[in-house]
Jmol script that loads the backbone (N, CA, C; Angstrom):
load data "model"
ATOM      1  N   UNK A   1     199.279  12.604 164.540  1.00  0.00           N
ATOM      2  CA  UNK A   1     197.954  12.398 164.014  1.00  0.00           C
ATOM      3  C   UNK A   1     196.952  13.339 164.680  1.00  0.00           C
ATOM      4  N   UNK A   2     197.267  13.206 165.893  1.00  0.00           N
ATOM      5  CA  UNK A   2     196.014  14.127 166.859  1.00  0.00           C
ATOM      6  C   UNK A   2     196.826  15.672 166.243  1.00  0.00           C
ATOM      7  N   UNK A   3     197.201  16.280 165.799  1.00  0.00           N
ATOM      8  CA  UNK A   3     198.340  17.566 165.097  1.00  0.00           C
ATOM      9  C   UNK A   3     197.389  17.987 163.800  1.00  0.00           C
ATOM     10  N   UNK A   4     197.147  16.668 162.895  1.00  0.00           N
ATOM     11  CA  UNK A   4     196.554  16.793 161.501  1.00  0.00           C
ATOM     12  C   UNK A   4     194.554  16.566 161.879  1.00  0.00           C
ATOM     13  N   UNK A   5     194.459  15.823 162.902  1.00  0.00           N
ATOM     14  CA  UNK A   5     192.842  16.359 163.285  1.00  0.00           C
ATOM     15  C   UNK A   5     192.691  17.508 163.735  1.00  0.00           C
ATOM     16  N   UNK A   6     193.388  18.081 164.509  1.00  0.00           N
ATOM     17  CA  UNK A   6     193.333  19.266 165.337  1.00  0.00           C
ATOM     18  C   UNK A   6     193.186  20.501 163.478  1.00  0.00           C
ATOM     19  N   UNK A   7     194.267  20.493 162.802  1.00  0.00           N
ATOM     20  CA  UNK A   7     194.383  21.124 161.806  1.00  0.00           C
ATOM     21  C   UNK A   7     192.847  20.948 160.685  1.00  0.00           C
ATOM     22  N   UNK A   8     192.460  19.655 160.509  1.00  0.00           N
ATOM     23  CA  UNK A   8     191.887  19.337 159.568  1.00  0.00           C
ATOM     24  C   UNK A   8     189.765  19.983 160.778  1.00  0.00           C
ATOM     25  N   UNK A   9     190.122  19.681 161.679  1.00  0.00           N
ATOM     26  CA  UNK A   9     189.398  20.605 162.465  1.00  0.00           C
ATOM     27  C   UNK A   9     188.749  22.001 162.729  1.00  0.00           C
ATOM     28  N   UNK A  10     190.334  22.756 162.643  1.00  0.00           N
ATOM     29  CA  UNK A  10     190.919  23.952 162.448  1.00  0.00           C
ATOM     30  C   UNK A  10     190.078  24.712 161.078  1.00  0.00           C
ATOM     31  N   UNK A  11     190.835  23.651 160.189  1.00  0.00           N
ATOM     32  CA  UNK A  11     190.422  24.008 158.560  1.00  0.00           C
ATOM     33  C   UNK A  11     188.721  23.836 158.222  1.00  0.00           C
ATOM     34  N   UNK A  12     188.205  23.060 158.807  1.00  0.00           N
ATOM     35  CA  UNK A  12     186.482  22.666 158.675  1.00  0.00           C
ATOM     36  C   UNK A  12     185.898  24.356 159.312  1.00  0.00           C
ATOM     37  N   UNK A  13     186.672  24.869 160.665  1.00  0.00           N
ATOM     38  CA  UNK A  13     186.103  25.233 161.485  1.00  0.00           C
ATOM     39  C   UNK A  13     186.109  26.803 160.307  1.00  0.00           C
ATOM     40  N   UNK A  14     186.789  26.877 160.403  1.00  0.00           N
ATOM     41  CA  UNK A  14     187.183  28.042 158.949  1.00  0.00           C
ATOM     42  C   UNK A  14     186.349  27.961 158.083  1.00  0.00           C
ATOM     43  N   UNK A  15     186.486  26.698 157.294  1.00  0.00           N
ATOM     44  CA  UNK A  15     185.101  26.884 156.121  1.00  0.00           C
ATOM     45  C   UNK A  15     184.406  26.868 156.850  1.00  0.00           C
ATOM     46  N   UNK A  16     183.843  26.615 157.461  1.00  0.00           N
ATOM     47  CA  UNK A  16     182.318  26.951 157.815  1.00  0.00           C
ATOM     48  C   UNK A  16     182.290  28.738 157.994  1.00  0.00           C
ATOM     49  N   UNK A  17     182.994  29.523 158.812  1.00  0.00           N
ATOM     50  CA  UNK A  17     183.039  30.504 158.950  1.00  0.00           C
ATOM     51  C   UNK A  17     182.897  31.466 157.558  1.00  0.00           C
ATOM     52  N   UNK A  18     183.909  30.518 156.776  1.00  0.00           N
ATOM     53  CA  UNK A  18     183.526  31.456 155.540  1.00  0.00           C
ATOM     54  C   UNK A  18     182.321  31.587 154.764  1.00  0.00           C
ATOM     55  N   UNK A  19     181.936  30.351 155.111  1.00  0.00           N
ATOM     56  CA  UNK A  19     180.431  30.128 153.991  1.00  0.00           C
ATOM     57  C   UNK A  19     179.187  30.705 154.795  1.00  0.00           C
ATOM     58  N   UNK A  20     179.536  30.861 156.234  1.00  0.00           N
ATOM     59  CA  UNK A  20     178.370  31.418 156.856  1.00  0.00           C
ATOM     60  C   UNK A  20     179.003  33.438 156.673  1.00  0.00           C
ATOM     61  N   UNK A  21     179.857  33.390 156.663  1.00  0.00           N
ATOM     62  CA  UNK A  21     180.364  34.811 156.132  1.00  0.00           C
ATOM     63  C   UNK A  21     179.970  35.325 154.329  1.00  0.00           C
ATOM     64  N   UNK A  22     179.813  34.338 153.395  1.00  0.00           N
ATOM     65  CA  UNK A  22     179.454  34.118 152.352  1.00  0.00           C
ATOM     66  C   UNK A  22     177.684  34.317 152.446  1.00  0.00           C
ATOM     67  N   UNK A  23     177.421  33.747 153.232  1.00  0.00           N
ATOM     68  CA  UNK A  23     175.925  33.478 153.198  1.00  0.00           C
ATOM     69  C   UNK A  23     175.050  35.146 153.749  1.00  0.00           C
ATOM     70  N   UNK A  24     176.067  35.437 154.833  1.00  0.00           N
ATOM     71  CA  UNK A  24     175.589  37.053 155.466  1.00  0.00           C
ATOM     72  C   UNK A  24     176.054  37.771 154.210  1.00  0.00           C
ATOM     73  N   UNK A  25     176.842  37.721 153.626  1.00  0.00           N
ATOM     74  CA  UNK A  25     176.815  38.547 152.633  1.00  0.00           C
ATOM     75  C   UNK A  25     175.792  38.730 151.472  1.00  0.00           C
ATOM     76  N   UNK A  26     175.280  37.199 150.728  1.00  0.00           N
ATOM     77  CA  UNK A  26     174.610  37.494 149.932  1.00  0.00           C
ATOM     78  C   UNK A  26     173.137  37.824 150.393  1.00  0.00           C
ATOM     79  N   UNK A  27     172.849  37.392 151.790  1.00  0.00           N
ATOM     80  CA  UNK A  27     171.704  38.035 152.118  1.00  0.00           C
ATOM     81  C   UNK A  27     171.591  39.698 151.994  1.00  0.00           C
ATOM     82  N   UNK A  28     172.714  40.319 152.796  1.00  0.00           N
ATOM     83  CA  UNK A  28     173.143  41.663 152.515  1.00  0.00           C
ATOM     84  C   UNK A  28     172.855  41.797 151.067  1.00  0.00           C
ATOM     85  N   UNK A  29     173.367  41.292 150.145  1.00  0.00           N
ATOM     86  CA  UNK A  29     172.931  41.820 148.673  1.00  0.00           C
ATOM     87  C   UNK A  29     171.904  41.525 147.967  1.00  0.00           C
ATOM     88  N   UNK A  30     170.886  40.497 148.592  1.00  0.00           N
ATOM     89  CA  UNK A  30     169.816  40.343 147.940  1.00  0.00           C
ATOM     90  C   UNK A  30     169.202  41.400 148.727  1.00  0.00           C
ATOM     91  N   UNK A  31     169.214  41.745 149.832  1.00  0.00           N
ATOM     92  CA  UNK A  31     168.512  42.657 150.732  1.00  0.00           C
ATOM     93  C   UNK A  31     168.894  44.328 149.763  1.00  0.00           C
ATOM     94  N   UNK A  32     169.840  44.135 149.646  1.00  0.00           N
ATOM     95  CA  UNK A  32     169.926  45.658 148.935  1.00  0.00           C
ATOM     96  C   UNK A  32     169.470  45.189 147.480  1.00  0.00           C
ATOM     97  N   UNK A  33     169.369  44.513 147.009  1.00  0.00           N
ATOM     98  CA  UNK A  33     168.764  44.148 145.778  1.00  0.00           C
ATOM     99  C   UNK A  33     167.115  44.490 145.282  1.00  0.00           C
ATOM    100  N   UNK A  34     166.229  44.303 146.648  1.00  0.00           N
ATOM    101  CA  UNK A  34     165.094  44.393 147.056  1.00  0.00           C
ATOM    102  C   UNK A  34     164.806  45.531 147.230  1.00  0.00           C
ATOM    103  N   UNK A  35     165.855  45.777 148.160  1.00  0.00           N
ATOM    104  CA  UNK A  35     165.762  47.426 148.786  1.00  0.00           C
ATOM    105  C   UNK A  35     165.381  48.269 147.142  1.00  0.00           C
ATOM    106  N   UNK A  36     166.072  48.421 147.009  1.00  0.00           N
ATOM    107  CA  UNK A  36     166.801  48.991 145.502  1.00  0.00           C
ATOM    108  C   UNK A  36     165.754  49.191 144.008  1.00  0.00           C
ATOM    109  N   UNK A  37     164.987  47.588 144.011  1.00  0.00           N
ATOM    110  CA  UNK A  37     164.000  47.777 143.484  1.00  0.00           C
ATOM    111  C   UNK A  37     162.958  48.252 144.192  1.00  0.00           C
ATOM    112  N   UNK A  38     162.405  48.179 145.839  1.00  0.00           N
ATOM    113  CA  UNK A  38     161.492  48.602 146.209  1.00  0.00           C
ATOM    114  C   UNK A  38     161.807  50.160 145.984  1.00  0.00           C
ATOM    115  N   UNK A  39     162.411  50.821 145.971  1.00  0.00           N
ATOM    116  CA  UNK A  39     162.755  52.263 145.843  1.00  0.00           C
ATOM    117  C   UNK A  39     162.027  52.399 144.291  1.00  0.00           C
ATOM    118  N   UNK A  40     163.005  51.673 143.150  1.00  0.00           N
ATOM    119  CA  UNK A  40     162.824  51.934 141.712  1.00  0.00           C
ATOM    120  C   UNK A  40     161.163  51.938 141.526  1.00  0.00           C
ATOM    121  N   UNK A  41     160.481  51.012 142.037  1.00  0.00           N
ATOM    122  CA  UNK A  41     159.214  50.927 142.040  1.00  0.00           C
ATOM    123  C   UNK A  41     157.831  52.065 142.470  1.00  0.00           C
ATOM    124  N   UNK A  42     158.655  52.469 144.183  1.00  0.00           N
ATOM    125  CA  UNK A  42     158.342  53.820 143.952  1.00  0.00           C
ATOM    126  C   UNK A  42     158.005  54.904 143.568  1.00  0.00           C
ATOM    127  N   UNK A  43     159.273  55.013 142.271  1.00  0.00           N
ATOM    128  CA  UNK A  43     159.952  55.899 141.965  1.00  0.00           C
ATOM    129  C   UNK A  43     158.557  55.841 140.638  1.00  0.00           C
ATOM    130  N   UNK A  44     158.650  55.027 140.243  1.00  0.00           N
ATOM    131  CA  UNK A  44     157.464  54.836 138.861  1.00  0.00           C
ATOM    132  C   UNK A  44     156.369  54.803 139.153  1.00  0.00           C
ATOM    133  N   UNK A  45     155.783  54.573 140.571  1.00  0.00           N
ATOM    134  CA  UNK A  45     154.171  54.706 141.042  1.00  0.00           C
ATOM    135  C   UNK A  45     154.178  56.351 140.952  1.00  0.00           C
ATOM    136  N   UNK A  46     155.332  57.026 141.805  1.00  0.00           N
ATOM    137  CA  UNK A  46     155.326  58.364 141.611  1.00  0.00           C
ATOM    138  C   UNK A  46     155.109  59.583 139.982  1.00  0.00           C
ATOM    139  N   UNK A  47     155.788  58.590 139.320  1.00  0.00           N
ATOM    140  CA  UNK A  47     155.770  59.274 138.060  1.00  0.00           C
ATOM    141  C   UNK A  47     154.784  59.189 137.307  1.00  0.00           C
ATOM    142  N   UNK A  48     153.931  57.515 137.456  1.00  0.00           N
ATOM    143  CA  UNK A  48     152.912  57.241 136.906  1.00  0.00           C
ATOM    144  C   UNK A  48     151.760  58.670 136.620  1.00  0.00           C
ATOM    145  N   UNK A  49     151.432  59.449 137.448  1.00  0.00           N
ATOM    146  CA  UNK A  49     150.240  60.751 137.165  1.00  0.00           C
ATOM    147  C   UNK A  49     151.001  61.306 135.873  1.00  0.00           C
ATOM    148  N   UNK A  50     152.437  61.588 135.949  1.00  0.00           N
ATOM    149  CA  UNK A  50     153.084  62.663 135.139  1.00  0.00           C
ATOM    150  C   UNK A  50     153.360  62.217 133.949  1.00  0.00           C
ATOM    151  N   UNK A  51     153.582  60.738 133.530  1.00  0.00           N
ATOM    152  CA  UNK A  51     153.158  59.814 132.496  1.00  0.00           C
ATOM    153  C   UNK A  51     151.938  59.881 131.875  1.00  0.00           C
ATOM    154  N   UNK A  52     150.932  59.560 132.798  1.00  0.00           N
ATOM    155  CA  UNK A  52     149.475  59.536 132.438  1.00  0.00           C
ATOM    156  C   UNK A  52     149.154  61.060 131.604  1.00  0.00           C
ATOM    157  N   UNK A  53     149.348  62.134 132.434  1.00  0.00           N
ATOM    158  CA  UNK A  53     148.549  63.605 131.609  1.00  0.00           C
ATOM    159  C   UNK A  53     149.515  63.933 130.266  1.00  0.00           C
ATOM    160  N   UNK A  54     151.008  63.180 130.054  1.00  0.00           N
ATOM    161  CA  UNK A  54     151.884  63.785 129.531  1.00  0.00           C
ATOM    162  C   UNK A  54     151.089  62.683 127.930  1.00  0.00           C
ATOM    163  N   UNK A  55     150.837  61.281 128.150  1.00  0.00           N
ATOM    164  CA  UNK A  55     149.967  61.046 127.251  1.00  0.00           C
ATOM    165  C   UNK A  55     148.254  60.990 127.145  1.00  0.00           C
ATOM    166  N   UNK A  56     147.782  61.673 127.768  1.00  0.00           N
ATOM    167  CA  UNK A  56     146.508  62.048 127.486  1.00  0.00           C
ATOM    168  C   UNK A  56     146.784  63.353 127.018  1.00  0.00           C
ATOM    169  N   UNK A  57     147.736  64.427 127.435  1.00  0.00           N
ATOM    170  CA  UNK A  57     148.210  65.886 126.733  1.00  0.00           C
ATOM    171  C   UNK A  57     148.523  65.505 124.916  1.00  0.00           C
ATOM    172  N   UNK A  58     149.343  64.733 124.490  1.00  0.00           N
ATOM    173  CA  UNK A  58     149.211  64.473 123.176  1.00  0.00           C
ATOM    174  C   UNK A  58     148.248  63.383 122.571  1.00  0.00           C
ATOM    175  N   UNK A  59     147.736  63.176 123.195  1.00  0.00           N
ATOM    176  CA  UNK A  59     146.219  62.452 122.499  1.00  0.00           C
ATOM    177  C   UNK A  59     145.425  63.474 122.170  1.00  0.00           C
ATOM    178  N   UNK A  60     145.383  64.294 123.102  1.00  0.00           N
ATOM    179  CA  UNK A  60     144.607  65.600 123.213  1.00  0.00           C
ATOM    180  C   UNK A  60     145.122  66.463 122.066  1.00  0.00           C
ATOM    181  N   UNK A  61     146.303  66.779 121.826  1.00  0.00           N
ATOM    182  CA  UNK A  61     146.633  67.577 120.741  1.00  0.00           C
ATOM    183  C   UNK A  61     146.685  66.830 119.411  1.00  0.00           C
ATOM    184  N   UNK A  62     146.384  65.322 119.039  1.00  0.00           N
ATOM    185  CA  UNK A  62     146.408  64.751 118.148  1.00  0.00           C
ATOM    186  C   UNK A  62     145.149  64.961 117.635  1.00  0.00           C
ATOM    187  N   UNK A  63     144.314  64.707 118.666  1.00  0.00           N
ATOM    188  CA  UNK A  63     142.746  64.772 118.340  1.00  0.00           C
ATOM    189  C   UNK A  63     142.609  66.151 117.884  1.00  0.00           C
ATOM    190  N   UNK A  64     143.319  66.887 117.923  1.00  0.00           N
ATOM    191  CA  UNK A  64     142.592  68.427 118.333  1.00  0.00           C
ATOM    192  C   UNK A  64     143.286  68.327 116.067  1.00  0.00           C
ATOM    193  N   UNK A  65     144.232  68.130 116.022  1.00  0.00           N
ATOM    194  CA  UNK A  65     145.203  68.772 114.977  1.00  0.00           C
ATOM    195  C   UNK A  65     144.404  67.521 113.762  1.00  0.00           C
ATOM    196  N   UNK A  66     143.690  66.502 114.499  1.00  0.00           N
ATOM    197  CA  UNK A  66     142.869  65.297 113.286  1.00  0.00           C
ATOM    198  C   UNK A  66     141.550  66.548 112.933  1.00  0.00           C
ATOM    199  N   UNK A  67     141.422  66.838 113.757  1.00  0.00           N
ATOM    200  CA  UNK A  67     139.675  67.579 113.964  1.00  0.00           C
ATOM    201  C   UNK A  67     140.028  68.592 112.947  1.00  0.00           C
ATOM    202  N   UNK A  68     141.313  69.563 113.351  1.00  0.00           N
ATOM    203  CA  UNK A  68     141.580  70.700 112.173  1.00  0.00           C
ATOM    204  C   UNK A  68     141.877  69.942 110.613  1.00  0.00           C
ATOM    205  N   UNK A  69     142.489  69.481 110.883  1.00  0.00           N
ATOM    206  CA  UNK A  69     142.236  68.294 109.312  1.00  0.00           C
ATOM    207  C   UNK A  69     141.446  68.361 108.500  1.00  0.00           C
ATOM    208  N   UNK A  70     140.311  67.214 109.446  1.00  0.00           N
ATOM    209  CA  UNK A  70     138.894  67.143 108.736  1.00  0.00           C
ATOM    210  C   UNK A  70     138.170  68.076 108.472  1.00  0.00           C
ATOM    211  N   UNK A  71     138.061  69.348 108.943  1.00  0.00           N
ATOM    212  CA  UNK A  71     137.118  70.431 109.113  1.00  0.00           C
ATOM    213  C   UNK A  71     138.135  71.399 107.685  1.00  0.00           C
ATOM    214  N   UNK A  72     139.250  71.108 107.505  1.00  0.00           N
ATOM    215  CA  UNK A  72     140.391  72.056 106.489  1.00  0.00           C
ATOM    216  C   UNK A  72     139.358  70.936 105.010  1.00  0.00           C
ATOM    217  N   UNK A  73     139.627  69.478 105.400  1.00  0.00           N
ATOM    218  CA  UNK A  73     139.277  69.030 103.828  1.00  0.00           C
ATOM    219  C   UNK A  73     137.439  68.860 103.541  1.00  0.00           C
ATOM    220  N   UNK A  74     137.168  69.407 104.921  1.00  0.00           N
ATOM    221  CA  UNK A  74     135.607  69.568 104.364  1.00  0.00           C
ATOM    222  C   UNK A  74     135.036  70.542 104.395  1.00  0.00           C
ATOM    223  N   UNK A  75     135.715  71.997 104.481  1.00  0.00           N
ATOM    224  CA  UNK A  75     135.664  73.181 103.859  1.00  0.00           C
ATOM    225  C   UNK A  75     136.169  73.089 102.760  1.00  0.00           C
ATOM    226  N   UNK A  76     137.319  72.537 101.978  1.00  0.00           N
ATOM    227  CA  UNK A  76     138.264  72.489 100.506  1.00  0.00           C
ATOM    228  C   UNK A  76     137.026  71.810  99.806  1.00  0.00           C
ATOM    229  N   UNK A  77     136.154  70.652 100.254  1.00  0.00           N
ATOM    230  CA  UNK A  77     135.387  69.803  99.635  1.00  0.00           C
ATOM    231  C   UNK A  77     133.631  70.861  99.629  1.00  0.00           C
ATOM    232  N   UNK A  78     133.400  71.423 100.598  1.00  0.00           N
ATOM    233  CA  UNK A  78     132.485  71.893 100.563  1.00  0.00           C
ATOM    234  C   UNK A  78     132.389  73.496  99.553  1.00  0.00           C
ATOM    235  N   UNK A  79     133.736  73.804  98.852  1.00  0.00           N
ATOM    236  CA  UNK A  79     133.846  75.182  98.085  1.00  0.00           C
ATOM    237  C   UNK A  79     133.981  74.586  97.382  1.00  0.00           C
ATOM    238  N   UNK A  80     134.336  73.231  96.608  1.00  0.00           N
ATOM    239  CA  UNK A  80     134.205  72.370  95.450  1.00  0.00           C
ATOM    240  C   UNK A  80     132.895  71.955  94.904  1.00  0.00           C
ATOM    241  N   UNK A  81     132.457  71.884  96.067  1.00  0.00           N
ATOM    242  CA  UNK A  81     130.864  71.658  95.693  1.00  0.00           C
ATOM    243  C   UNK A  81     129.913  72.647  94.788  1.00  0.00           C
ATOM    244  N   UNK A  82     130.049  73.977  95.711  1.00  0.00           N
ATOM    245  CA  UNK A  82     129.910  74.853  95.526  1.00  0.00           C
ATOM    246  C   UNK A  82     129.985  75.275  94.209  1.00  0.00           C
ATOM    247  N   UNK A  83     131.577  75.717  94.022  1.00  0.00           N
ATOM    248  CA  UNK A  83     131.907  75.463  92.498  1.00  0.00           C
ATOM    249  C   UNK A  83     130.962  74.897  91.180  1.00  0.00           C
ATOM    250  N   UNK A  84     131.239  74.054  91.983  1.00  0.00           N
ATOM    251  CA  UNK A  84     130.284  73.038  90.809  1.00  0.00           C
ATOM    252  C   UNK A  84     128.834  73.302  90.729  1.00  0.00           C
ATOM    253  N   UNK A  85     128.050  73.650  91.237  1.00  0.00           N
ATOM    254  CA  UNK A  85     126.996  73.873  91.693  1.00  0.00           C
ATOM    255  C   UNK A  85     126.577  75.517  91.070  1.00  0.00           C
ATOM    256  N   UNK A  86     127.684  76.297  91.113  1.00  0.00           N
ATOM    257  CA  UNK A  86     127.658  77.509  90.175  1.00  0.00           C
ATOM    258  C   UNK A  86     127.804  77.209  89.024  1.00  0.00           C
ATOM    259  N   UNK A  87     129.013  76.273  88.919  1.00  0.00           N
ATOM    260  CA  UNK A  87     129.393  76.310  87.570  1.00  0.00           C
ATOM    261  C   UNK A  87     127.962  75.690  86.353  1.00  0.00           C
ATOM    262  N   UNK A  88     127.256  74.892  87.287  1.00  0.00           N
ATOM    263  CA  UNK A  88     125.849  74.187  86.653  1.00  0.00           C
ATOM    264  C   UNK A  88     124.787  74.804  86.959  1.00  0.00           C
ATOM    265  N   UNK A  89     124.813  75.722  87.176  1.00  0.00           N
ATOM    266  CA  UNK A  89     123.260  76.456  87.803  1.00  0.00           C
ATOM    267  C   UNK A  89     122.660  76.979  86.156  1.00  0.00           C
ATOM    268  N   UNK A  90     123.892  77.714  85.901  1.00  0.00           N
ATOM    269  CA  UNK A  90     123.114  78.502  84.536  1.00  0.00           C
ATOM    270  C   UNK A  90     122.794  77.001  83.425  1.00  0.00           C
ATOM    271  N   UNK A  91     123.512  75.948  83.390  1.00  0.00           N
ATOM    272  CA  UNK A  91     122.664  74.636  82.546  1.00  0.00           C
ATOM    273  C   UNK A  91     121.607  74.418  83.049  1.00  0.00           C
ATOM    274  N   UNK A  92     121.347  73.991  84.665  1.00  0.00           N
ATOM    275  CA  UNK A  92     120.229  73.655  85.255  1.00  0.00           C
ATOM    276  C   UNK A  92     119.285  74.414  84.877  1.00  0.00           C
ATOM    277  N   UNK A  93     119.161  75.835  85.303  1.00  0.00           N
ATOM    278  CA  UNK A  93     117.992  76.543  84.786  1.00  0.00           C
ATOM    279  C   UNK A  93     117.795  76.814  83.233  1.00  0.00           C
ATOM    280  N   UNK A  94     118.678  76.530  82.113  1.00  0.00           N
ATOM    281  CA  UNK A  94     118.319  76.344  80.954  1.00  0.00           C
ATOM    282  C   UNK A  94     117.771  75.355  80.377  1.00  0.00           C
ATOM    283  N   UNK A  95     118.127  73.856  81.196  1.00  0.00           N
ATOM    284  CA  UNK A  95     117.245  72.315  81.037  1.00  0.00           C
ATOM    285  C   UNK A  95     116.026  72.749  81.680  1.00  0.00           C
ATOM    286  N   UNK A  96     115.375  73.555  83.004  1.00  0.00           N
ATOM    287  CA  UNK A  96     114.507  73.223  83.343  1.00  0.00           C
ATOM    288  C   UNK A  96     113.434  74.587  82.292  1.00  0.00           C
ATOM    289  N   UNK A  97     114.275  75.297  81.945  1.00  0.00           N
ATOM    290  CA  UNK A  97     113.133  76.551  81.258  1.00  0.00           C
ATOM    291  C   UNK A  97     112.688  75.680  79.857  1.00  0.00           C
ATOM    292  N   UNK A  98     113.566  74.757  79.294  1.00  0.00           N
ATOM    293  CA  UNK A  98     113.382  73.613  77.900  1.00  0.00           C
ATOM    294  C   UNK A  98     112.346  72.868  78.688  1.00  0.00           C
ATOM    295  N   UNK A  99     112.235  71.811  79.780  1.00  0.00           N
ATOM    296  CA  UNK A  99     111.786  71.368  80.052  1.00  0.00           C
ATOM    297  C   UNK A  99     109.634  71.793  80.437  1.00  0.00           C
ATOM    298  N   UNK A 100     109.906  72.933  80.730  1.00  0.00           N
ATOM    299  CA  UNK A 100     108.921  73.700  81.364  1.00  0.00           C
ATOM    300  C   UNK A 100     107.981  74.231  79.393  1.00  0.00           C
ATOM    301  N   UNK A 101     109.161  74.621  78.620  1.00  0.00           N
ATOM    302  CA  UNK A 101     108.553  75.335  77.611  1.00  0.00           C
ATOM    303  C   UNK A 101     108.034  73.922  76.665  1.00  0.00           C
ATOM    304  N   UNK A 102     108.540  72.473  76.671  1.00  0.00           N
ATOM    305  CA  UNK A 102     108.060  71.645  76.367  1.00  0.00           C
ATOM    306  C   UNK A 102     106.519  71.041  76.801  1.00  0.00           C
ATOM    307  N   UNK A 103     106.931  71.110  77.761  1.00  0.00           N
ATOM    308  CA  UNK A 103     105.300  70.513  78.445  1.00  0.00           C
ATOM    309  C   UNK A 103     104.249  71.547  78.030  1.00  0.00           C
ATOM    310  N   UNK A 104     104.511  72.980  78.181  1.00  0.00           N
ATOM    311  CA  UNK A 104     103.358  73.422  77.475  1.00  0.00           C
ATOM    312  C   UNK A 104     103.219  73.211  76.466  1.00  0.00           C
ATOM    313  N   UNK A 105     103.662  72.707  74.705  1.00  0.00           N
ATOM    314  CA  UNK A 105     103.558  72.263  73.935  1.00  0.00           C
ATOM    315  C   UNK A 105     102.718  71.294  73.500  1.00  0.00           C
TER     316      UNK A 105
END
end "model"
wireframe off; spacefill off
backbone 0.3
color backbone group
């Protein structure tokens, strides 16, 4: 009996060893876990500037290529005008020379 305490002793004394061997370990891996992200974190505060200009750089060229746009369809709109504005000039001044030769009447 004192053979199977001594053993069952033995065997406690073991698990424990293992679970405190278990326990250093997962500290070890939460520790590199931490580690690991504190690095990754780093790593993206660092990049953050090169992020930032890389989208303010195409905002910048979006704006720039909206601006050529608007300025392309309000030159197309402003020679339309135009157009039109020739194309009615010679009516205009024939309503207003009717208009003008009426009133003296």
């Amino acid at each position: 009996m004192v053979d199977s305490l001594n053993d069952l002793l033995k065997a406690e004394s073991e698990a424990e060893d293992i679970v405190s061997d278990g326990e250093i370990e997962r500290d070890v891996i939460v520790q590199k876990a931490l580690d690991d992200a504190h690095d990754m974190e780093q790593q993206f505060k660092k990049r953050l500037p090169e992020m930032y200009q890389s989208f303010t750089d195409k905002a910048h060229e979006r704006a720039e290529q909206t601006i050529a746009e608007m300025k392309l369809r309000y030159d197309e709109r402003n020679q339309e005008l135009r157009e039109m504005a020739k194309a009615h000039q010679q009516e205009a001044l024939e309503l207003a020379i009717d208009l003008i030769l009426e009133v003296g009447k």
